[in-house]
C-alpha positions in Angstrom: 0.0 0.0 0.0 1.2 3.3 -0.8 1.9 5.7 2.1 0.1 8.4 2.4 2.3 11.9 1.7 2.9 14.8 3.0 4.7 18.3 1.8 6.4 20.5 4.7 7.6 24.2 3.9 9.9 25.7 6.3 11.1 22.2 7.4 15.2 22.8 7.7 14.5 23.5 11.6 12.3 24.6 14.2 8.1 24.2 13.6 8.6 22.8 9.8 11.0 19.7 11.1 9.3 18.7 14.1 6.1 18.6 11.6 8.2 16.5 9.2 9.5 14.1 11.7 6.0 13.5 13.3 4.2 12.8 10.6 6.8 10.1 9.2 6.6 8.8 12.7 2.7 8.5 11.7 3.4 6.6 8.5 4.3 9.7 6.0 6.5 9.6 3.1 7.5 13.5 3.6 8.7 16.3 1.0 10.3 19.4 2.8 11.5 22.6 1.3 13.3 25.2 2.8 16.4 27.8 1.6 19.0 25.4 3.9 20.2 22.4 2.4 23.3 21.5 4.3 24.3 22.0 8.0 26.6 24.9 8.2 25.3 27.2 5.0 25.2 30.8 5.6 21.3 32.8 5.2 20.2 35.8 5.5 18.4 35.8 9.1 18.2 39.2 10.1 15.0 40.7 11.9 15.9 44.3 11.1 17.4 46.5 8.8 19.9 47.9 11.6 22.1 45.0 11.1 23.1 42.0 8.8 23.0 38.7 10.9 24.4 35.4 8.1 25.2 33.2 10.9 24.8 29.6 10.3 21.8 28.6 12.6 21.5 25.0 13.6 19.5 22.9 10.8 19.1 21.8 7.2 17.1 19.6 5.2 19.3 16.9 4.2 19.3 16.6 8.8 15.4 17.1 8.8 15.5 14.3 5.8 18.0 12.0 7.7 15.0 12.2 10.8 12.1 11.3 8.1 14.3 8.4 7.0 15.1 7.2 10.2 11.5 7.2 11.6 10.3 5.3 8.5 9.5 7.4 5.7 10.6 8.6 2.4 12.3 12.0 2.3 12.6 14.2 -1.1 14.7 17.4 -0.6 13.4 20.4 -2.5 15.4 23.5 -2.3 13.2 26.3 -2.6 12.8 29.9 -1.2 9.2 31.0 -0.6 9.9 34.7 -2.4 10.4 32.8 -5.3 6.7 31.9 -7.0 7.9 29.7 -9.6 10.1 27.9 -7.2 7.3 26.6 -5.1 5.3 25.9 -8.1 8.1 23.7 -9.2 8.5 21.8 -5.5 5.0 21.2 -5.2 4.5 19.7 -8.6 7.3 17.8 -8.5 6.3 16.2 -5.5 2.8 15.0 -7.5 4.9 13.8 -10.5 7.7 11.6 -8.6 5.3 10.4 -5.8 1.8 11.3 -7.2 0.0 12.6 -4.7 0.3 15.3 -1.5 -2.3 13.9 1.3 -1.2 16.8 4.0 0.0 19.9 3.2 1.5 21.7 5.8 2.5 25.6 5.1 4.6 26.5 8.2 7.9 28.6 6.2 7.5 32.1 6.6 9.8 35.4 5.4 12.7 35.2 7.2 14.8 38.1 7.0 14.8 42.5 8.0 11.2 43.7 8.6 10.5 41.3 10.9 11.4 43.4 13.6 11.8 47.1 12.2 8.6 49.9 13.2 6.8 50.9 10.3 8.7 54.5 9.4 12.0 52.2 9.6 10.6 49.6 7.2 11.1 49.9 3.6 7.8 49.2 1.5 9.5 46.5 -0.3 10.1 44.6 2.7 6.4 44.6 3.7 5.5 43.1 -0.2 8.7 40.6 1.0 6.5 39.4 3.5 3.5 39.1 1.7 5.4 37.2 -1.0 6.3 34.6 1.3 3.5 34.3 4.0 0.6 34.9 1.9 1.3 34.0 -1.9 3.5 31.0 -1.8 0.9 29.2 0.7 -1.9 29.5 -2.0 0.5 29.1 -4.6 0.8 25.2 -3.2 -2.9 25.2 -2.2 -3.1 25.6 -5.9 -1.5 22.6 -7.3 -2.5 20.0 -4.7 -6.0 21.0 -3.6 -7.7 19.5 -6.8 -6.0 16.2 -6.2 -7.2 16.0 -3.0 -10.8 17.0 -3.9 -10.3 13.8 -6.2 -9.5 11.5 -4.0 -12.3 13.1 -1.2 -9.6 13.3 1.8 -6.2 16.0 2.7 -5.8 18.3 5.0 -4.5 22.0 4.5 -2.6 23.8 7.5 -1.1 26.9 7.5 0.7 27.8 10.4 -0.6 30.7 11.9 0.0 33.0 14.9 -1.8 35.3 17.4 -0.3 38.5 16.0 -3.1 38.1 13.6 -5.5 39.2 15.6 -4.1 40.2 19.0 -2.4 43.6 19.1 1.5 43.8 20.1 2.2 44.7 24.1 4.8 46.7 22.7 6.5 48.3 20.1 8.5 45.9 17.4 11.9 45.5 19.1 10.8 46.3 22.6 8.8 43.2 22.8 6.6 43.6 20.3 6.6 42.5 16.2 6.8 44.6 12.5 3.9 45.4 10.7 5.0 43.0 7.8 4.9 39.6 9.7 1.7 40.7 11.5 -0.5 41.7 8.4 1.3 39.0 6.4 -0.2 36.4 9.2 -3.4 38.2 9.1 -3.8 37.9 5.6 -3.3 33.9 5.6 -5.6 33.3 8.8 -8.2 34.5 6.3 -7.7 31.9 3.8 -9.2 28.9 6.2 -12.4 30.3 6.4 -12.9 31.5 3.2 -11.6 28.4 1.9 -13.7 25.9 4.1 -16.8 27.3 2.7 -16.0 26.4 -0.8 -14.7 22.8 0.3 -17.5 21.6 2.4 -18.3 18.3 1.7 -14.9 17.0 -0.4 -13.7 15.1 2.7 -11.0 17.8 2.8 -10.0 19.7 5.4 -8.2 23.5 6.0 -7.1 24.7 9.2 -4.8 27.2 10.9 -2.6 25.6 13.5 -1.4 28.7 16.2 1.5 27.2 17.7 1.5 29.0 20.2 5.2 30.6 22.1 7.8 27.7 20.2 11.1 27.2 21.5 13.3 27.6 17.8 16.3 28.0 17.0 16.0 31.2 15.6 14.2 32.0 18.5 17.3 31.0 21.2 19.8 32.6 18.9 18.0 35.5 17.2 14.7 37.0 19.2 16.6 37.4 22.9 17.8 41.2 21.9 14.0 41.5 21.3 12.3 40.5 24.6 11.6 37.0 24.2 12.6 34.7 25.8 13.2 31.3 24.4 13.5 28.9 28.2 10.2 29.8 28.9 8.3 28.2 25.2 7.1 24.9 24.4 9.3 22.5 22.3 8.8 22.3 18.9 7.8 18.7 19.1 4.5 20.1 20.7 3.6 21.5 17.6 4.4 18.5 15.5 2.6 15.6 17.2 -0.6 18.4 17.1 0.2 18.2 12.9 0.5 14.7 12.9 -3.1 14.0 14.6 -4.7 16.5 12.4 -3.1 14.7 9.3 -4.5 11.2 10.6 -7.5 11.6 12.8 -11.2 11.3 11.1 -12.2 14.3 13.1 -10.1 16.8 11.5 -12.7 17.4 9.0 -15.1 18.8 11.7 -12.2 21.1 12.4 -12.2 22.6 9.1 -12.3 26.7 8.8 -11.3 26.8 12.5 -8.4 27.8 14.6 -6.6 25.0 16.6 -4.1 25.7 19.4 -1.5 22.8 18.9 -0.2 22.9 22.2 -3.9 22.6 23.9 -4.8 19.8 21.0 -1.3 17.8 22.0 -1.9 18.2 25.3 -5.5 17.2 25.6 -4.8 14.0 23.4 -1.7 13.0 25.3 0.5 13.3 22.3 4.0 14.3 23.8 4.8 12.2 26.6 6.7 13.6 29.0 5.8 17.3 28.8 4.5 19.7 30.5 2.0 21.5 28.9 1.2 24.2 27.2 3.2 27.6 28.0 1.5 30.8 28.4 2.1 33.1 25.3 4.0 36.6 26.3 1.4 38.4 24.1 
């Protein structure tokens, strides 16, 4: 029997590999794009235009394949950057042509890069279309290509990763504790498509969700976001967020689900997913 299959974007590190590592755990052959391909490579991670930060941060997708591999499923690494349209077009169809199918899609890469963290009079107007680029367009851009396949076959499940700064108003300004313009109306923008989406869907056997992680321990977060007043000891581990992916990519109850919000860490730990941990962490919003 074929395995069911899922594509991850963002998947080098953080969110996107926990994702990718949980559902092979759950029987998933698992495609994962990201702009890292090998531990060590230099990016461009900077949260604002004051200054250039091209450290190597822990993670990669040929590590994130080695995990789906060694939990039971197929890996295919697809290089791609989310600012790049035709890119993502290319990932996502190639994962139809070589394996023939995408069961679980699971949009959790987002712009990654100065904006992030700059206040609007400080943010250049191309940075804010950066964001919109990569949080907005290159999710629908994949919805695209596999959503009429799984209309076909009457079962998949859509999740875009979302986040509270789309509806719940910064404490503080961006750098002080707070976030940019770009990533909050970027988010805002996405966390529309559920809804809208779910009402033209009803009754394929498909499902479309946003999944708010919640406050996520990263790596970008422990290297990157202390200077910004957040502090990465006190959020959950990304493997929170994963199991809460996995069940929503296997359970029959995810379509009842559809066009709604889920909090991953409350769904994990209501269904006793992670063993082990804790519980949910409050989020510093």
């Amino acid at each position: 029997m074929t395995n069911p299959v899922a594509l991850v974007t963002g998947a080098s590190r953080g969110i996107g590999k926990a994702c990718a590592v949980h559902l092979a755990m759950a029987g998933f052959d698992v495609a994962i794009t990201a702009r890292t391909v090998r531990e060590g490579e230099e990016r461009d991670h900077s949260s604002t235009v004051h200054k250039s930060d091209t450290r190597p941060l822990p993670g990669s997708l040929s590590s994130t394949a080695e995990l789906i591999e060694a939990n039971g499923g197929r890996s295919l690494v697809l290089a791609a950057d989310l600012l790049d349209r035709a890119a993502m077009g290319a990932a996502a169809a190639t994962v139809l042509e070589r394996w023939g199918r995408v069961d679980a899609l699971v949009n959790n890469g987002r712009y990654i890069g100065p904006g992030h963290m700059d206040r609007f009079l400080e943010t250049p107007l191309d940075l804010l279309d950066k964001h919109i680029e990569a949080n907005v367009m290159a999710p629908l851009v994949l919805a695209r290509l596999v959503l009429p396949q799984m209309i076909e076959r009457g079962r998949g499940l859509i999740a875009d990763v979302t986040s509270s700064v789309a509806w719940v108003d910064p404490p503080a300004p961006a750098g002080a504790g707070g976030w940019g313009l770009g990533y909050a109306m970027s988010k805002g923008a996405i966390h529309r498509f559920a809804g809208v989406l779910h009402q033209e869907i009803k009754g394929t056997g498909v499902a479309v969700v946003n999944v708010d992680p919640g406050f996520v321990a990263t790596e970008r977060m422990a290297v990157d976001m202390g200077e910004f007043g957040f502090d990465a000891t006190k959020a959950a581990p990304p493997d929170a967020i994963g199991a809460a992916v996995a069940w929503l990519a296997t359970s029959p109850d995810t379509v009842s689900l559809s066009g709604t919000t889920v909090l991953a860490q409350q769904l994990t730990w209501d269904q006793k997913l992670l063993p082990g941990w804790s519980g949910p962490v409050p989020n510093p919003v």
